[in-house]
N, C-alpha and C positions, 0 to 999 in steps of 0.2 A: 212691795212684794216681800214674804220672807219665807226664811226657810226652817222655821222653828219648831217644825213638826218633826225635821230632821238633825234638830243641832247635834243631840246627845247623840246618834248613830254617827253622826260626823266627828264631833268630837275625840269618842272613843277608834275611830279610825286614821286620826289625826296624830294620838298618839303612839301610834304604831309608827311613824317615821320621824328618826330622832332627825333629820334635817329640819322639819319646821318647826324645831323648838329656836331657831335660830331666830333671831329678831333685825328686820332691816329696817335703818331710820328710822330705829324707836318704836316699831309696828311691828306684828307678826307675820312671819313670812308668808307669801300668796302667791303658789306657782303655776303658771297659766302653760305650758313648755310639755304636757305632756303625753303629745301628738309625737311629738319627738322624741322626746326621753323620760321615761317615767320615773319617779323618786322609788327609791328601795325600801320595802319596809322590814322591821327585826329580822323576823323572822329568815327572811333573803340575807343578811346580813350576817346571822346567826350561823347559819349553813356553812356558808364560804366561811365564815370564820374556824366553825368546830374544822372542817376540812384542812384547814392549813396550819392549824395548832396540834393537832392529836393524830393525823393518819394522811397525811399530806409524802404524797406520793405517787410515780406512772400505775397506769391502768395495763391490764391484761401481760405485762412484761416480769412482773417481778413474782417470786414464792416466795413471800416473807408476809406477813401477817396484814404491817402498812398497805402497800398493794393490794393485799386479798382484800381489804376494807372499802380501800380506793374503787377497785373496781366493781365490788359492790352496789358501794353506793352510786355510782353514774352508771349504772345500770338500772338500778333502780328508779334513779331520775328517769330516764329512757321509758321504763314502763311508765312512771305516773302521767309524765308528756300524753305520750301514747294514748291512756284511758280519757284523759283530758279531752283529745278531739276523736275519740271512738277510734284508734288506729290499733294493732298489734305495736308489741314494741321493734318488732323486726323492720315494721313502716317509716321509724324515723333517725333520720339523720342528723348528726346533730353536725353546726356547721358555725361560724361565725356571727351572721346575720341574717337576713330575709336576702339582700341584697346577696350573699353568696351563695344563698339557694337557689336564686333563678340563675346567676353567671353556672352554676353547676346544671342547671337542667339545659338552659341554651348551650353551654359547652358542650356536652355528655351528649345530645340529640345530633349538634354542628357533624360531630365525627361519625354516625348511625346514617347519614344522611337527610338533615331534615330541609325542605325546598320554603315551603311560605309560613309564617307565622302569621294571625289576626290578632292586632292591637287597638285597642280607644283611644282615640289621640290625647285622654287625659290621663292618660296614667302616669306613673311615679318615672321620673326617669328610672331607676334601677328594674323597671318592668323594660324596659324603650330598649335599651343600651343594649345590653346584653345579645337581643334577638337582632336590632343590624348588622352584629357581627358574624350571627349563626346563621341568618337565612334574608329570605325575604320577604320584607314588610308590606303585608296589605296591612292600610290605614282604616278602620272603623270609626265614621265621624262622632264621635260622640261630647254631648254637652255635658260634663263633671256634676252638673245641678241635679241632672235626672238621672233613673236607670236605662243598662242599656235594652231599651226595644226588642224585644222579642220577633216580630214579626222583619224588622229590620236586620234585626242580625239575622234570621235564616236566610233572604235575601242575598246580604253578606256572602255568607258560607258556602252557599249554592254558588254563587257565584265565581268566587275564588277561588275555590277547596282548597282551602290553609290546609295543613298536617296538624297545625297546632293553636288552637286559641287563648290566650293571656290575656288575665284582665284581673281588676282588684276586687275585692269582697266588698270593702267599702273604700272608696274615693280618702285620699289622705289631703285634699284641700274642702269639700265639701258635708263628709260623712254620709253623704246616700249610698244606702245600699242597693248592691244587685241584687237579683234575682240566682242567685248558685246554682241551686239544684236544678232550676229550671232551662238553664243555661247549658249545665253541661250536658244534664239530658237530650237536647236538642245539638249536640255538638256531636255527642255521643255516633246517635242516630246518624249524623251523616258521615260517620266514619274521622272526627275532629279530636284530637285529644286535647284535654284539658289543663291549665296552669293558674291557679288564684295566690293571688296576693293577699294575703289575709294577717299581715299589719297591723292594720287600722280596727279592725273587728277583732280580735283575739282576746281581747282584754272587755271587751261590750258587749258579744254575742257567742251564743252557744255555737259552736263551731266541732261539728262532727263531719269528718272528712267519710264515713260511708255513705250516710245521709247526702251530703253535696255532689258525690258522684263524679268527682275531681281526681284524673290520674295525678298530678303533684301542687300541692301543698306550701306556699312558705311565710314564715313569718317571724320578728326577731323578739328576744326575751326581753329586750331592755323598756320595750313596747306594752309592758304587761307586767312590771314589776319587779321584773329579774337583773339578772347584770347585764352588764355592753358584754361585745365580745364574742356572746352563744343566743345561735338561732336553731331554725328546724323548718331542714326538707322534709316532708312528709309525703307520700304519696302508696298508690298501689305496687304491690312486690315485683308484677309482670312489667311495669313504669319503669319502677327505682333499677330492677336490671338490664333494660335499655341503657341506663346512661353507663356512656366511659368515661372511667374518674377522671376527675380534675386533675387532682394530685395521685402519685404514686408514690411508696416508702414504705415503711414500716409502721405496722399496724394493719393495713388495708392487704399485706402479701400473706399467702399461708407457703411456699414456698420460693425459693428462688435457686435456682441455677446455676453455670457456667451457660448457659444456651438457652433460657430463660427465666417464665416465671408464673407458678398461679396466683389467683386473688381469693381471698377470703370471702365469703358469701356478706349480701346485704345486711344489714347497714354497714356492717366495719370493713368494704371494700370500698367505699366513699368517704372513710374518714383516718385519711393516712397522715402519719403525724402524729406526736403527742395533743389532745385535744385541749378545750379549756375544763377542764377537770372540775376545778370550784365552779365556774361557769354555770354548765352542766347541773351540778347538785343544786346551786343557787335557782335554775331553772324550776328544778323540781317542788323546790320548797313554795317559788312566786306561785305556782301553778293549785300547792296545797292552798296558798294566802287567799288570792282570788275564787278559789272553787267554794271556801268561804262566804265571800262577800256576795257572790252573783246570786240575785233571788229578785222579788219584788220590790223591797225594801233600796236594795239597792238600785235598782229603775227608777223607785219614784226618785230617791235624792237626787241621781245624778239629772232627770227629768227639771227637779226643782231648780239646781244651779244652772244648767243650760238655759233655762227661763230667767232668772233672774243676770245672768250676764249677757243676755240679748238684749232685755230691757233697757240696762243699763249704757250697752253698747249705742242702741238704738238711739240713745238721748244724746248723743256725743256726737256737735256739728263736723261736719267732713267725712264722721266713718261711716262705710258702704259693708253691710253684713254680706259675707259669702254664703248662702245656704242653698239648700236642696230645693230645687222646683216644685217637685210632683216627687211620688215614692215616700216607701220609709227610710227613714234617716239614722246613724246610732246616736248623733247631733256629738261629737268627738272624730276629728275638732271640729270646734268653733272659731270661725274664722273672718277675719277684717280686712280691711285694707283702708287707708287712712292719707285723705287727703295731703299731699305733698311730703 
């Protein structure tokens, strides 16, 4: 099998991440890792850089020119986020990781009063965790290889009446996708609010949070080309101010007290604390890189490598391919498991 129709697009994509000019055991580097963590390219690199050489400074705190700049620009990041999955920039929060935006929506719900949550039993733990804490868990048996059943989850729903349904966009051991839109439309309708992990699909599919119909949103940057560090809550404005913040401090108060205190309207009442600042603009720039690359071209190639590393997998006594049963797949990751 080859992939020659695509070298030169690859290539010059290749060169865009000074990590794989790196040479391992006399061979060109080859990283298969990112499901997990994706490689940074310049331009993300570029960002965080100009940021902490030339105007490197707190946001919204300071009247001096640095500052004005700072917060500018991570504002700016915020709007491009924002346009990226069809959200206002009021819609997102920018937070650590995926994983800090659902302990932020289980948390923020826990104290609102939330009684049952609907889980797939295959999801990420940082989907699981969170929601034992906040409520109680009805279990959705579901197989990671397929999507989840339509017909089974209203069954479900009816059955339960969770307050709140979680589940992933796409599976982070198998890559099949759900059904979104359809999902929470049908969640909707029974009075269920929505929570997607969208992870695994941020960096594979076009991901418009009006379109999917999802009160909240999460997924992290580092998944998609950006740094560790900053992710994003996203969600509906009537959603995002349900939740009671995690944290409380400075940034997230507009006044305080001897006998108390108000908070600042959404997003910047959920993000108390100096934030990750280069973070943030690094996000913006991944979000400019990728907005790039996503088209057909970029389907077939990544189509092509997914093929040719199945093949090859496939040839390789002991290893057991993890894939998708039935449904569409974004096939990321690609997944093994190997004899002993």
């Amino acid at each position: 099998m080859t992939v020659s129709s695509g070298s030169t697009f690859a290539a010059s994509i290749r060169d865009d991440f000074p990590i794989l000019r790196r040479r391992v055991q006399g061979r060109p580097a080859v990283y298969l890792d990112s499901a997990a963590t994706t490689l940074k390219p310049l331009p993300v690199l570029d960002a965080e850089r100009d940021y902490s050489l030339n105007y490197c400074a707190n946001i919204h705190r300071g009247n001096h020119l640095f500052s004005e700049e700072a917060s500018e620009a991570y504002e700016d990041a915020r709007r491009t986020v924002g346009h990226f999955i069809g959200a206002g920039a009021r819609q997102v929060v920018f937070v650590r990781n995926a994983t800090e935006a659902l302990n932020m929506v289980a948390s923020g719900l826990r104290a609102s009063g939330i009684r049952r949550v609907s889980i797939p039993t295959g999801e990420h733990h940082s989907n699981i965790v969170p929601w034992m804490r906040a409520a109680q868990v009805e279990w959705i048996d579901h197989d990671p290889r397929e999507p989840l059943d339509i017909a089974a989850l209203e069954a479900h729903l009816r059955r339960t009446e969770p307050d709140l349904l979680t589940f992933s966009h796409a599976s982070n051991v198998t890559g099949v996708i759900n059904p979104v839109a359809e999902i929470c439309a049908l969640a909707g309708s029974l009075g269920v609010k929505t929570c997607v992990d969208a992870s695994q699909a941020i960096a594979h599919l076009p991901v418009d949070i009006s379109a999917l119909g999802c009160d909240y949103l999460a997924f992290s940057g580092h998944k998609m080309m950006g740094p560790t560090g900053i992710g994003v809550l996203a969600g509906r404005l009537d959603a995002l101010e349900r939740l009671e913040p995690l944290l409380l401090g400075g940034g997230a108060v507009r006044e305080v007290t001897l006998t108390g205190y108000s908070l600042k309207d959404i997003p910047h009442r959920l993000e108390a604390g100096t934030p990750n600042i280069s973070g943030a603009i690094g996000l913006g720039a991944a979000v400019g890189y990728l907005r790039g690359l996503m088209g057909e071209r970029m389907t077939r190639h990544h189509e092509q490598l997914a093929d040719r590393l199945e093949v090859v997998l496939s040839g390789i006594p002991g290893v057991r391919l993890l894939q998708a049963k039935t449904g569409p797949s974004c096939r990321s990751p690609a997944c093994w498991s190997a004899a002993g």
